[in-house]
N, C-alpha and C positions, 0 to 999 in steps of 0.2 A: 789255596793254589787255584782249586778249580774259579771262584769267582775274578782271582787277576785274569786268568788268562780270558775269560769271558770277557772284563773289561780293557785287553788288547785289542781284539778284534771289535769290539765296538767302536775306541776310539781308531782303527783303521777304516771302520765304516765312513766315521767323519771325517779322515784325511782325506779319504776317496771321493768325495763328493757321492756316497752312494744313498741311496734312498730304503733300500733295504740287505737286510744279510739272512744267507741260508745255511745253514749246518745239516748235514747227511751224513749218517755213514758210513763210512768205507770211501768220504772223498774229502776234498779238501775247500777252504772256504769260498761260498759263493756271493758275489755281489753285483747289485741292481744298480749298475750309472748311466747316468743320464739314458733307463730305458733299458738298457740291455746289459744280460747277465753275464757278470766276468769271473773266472775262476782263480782267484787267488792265494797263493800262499806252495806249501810244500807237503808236508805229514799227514795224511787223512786222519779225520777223527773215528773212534770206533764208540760203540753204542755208552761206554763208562766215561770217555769224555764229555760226551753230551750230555747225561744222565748224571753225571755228576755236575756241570756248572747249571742244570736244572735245579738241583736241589738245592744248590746254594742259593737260587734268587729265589723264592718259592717259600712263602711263610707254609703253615705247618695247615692252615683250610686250603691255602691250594696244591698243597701235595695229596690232603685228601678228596679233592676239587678230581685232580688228573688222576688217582690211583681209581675214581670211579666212572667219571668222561674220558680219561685218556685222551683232554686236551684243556692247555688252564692259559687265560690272555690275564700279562701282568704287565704294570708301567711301573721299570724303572728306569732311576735318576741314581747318576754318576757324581761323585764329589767332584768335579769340577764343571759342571753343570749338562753335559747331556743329557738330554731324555729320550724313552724310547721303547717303543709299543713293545713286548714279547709274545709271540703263541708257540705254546711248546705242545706239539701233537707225536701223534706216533705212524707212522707209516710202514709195514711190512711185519711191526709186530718189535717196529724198533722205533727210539726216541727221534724224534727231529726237532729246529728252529725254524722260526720264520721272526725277523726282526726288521720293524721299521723305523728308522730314525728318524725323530719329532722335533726337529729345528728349532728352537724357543727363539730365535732371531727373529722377530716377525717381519716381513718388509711394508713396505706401505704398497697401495695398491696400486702406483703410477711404477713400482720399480718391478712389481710383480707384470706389469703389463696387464693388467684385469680393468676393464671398464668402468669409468665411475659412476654409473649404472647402481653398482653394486656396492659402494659405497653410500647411496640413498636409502639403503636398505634398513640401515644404523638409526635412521632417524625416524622409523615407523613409529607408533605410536602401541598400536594393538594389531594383531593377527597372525596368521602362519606362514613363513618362510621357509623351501624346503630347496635343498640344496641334492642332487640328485647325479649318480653316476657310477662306474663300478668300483670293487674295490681300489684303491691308487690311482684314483685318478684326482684326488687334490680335494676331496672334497671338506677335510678335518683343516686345512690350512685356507681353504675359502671363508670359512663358519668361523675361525681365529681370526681371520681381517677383520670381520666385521664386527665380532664380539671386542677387539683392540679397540676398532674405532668407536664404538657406543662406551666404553669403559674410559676412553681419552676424553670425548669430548660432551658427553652425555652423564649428569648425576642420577644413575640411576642404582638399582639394588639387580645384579646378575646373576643366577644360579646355570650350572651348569652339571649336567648329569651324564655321565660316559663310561665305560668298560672298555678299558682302564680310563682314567684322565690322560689325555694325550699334550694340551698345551697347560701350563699352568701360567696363568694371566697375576699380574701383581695387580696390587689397588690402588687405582689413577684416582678420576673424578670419581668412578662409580665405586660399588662396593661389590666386589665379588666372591661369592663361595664356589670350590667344587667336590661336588657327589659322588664319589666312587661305585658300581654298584659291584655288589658280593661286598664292601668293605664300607663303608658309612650309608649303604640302600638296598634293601633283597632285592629290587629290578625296576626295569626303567618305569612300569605303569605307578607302584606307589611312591618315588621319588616324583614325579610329577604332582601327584594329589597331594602327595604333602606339602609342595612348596608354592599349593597355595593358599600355609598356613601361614607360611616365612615371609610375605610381604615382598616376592619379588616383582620388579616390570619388568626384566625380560628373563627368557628362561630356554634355553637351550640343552636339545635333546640330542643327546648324540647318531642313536639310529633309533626310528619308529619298526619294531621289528615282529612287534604283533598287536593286533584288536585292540585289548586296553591300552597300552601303550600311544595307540593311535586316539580313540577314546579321551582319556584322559590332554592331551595336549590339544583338543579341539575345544574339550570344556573349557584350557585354561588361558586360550585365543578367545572362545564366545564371553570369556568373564573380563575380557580389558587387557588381557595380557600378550607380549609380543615374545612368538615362541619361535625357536630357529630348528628345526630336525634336517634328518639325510633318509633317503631313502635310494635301496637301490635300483635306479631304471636309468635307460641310457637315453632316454631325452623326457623332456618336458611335459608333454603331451601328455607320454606313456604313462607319467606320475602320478598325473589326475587319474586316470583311468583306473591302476592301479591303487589308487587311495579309495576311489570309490570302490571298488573290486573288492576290498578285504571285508565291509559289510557284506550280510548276506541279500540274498536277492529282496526279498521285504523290506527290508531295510535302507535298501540305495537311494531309493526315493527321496529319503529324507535325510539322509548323509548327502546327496548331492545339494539341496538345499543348505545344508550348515558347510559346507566346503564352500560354497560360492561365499558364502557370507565371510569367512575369515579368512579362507587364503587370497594372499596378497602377489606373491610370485612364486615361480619354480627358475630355480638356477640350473640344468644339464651341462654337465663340464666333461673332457676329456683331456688327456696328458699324451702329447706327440712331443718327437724329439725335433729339436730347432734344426733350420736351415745347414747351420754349420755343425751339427751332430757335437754340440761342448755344453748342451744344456736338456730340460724340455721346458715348454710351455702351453698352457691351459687354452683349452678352444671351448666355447662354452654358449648356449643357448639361452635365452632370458625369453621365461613367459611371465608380463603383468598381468592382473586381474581386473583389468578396466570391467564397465560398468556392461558390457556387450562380452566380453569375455565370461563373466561370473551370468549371463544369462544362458550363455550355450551352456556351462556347464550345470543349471540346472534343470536347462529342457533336453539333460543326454545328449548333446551334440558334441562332446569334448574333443571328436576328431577335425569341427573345425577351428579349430584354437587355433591350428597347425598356417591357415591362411592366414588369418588375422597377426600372426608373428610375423610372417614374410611381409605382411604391409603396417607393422606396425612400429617403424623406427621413433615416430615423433611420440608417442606411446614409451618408451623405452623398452622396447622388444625385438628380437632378431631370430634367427633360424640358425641352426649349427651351420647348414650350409652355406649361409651370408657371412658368418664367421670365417669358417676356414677358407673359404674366396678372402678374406680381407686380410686374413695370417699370408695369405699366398704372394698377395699383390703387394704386400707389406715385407718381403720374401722372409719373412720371420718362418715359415717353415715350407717342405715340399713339395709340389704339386703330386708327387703320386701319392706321399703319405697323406696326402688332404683329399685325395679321391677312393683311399680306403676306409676314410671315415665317412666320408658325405650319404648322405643321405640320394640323392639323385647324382650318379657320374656323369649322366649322361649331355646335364643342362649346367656341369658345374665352369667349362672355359667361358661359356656365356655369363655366367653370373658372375667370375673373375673381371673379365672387361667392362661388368657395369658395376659392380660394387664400388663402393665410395673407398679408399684407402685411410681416412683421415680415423686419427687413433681412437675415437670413442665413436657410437653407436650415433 
């Protein structure tokens, strides 16, 4: 009983067009549409409802996962094909959800409205792409476009390493595997080292989220290989910085040398809701690594990257705040929600009346 009724409210997730679902209790169900939380339903849940459709999803390591962290992230899938991230935590000393619905419809990137910019990214060869933002803000369904499109039209060998698997890709031209970690890899650093025993060309990391981790997907970029990760920072810039940052100070030196050398771009996205509030859509920053790009970031200058985006269209690079001017003029979303994210408010009606409108970069 407890697992149907979990799987009602799931598929009300998906009827609602919601993005995610919250369970508390002593309330009743919570849902994320397009953006903003709506409370629906009638009965509150109390702490044995939750705790009971817990344990039904929940093999027997991750009940003893959460009976010692007291919080366990699980991907399940619905017999009729939903999928869908779970973190089951505990707050007040009582159980709670947090569930995000993982779309397996993939769109293409002309329907998503995403630049095809970022479709070039498919056709790398070798190096580091990183896809950068906060949690929800679209960054696991950026990294799935592009992994779709190298698997569509690219024979290549895929692996893919995540906690939980969030999309599960079928096998087109390429061949793809995916790594579980807690379940087919003890964590993200030797799921990497190992898979470059397995003969992959590309190889995507779900979050780079400490040193080895980090480490290990810069070996497996300097050895020929094309590695996709997330990191979280709210733009582009900050990611480099931040990448160099997690070595220690001896160390940057020559971390910033191997970073110039194999990362190729950073992607900074954010998720605002559309014009007519019946959707959201991604506003998102692109820094390339041109050959003057990968020099500032080895003589420590990665603060001016930041110019070089704003003059760098022919480049294929832009600034968030060119972006959301472009969302604006495009009236795809609202000028005040687009001057709560900009980075400069003060220069952004300027940069509205000069941006270009026309759909890619």
């Amino acid at each position: 009983m407890n697992r149907t009724n979990f799987e009602k409210l799931l598929r009300d997730c998906v009827k609602l067009k919601a993005s995610d679902l919250h369970l508390t209790v002593g309330d009743i169900p919570c849902y994320r549409i397009h953006g903003r939380l709506e409370k629906r339903g009638v009965t509150p849940f109390s702490a044995e409802d939750i705790m009971g459709m817990a344990n039904d999803i929940m093999t027997e390591q991750q009940k003893q996962g959460y009976g010692k962290y007291f919080t366990a992230d699980i991907g399940y899938s619905m017999a009729e094909g939903g999928r869908f991230r779970v973190n089951i935590y505990r707050e007040l000393g009582r159980p709670a959800m947090a569930v995000r619905y993982l779309d397996q419809n993939l769109k293409s990137f002309e329907q998503m409205g995403l630049p095809l910019q970022l479709k070039e990214l498919a056709y790398l060869k070798s190096g580091l792409v990183l896809v950068t933002g906060a949690t929800g803000s679209g960054k696991s369904t950026t990294l799935s476009l592009i992994i779709d499109e190298i698997n569509t039209k690219r024979d290549c060998h895929i692996l893919t390493v995540e906690d939980p698997v969030e999309f599960i890709h079928q096998n087109k031209k390429s061949l793809i595997h995916h790594r579980e970690v807690h379940s087919d890899v003890p964590d993200f650093a030797h799921a990497v080292r190992d898979a470059l025993r397995e003969d992959p060309d590309v190889i995507m990391v779900g979050e780079m989220r400490d040193i080895e981790t980090i480490q290990a997907c810069l070996v497996a970029a300097e050895t020929g290989h094309l590695v996709f990760s997330t990191l979280h920072s709210g733009e582009a810039v900050g990611a480099v910085e931040r990448l160099i940052g997690s070595f220690s100070g001896d160390e940057q030196d020559v971390a910033r040398h191997r970073i110039s050398m194999v990362l190729k771009a950073v992607i900074a996205q954010r998720l605002l809701t559309t014009w007519d509030q019946k959707a959201r859509i991604a506003a998102l920053e692109m820094l390339r690594i041109t050959r003057g790009a990968a020099n500032l970031i080895k003589s420590s200058k990665a603060r001016q990257l930041y110019s070089m985006m704003e003059a760098g269209s022919k480049d294929g690079m832009w600034t968030m705040d060119q972006y959301l001017a472009r969302l604006v003029k495009l009236r795809k979303i609202d000028r005040n929600d687009a001057l709560a994210q900009c980075e400069n408010p003060g220069l952004f009606d300027r940069l509205v009346a000069s941006v270009s409108a026309r759909e890619n970069f």
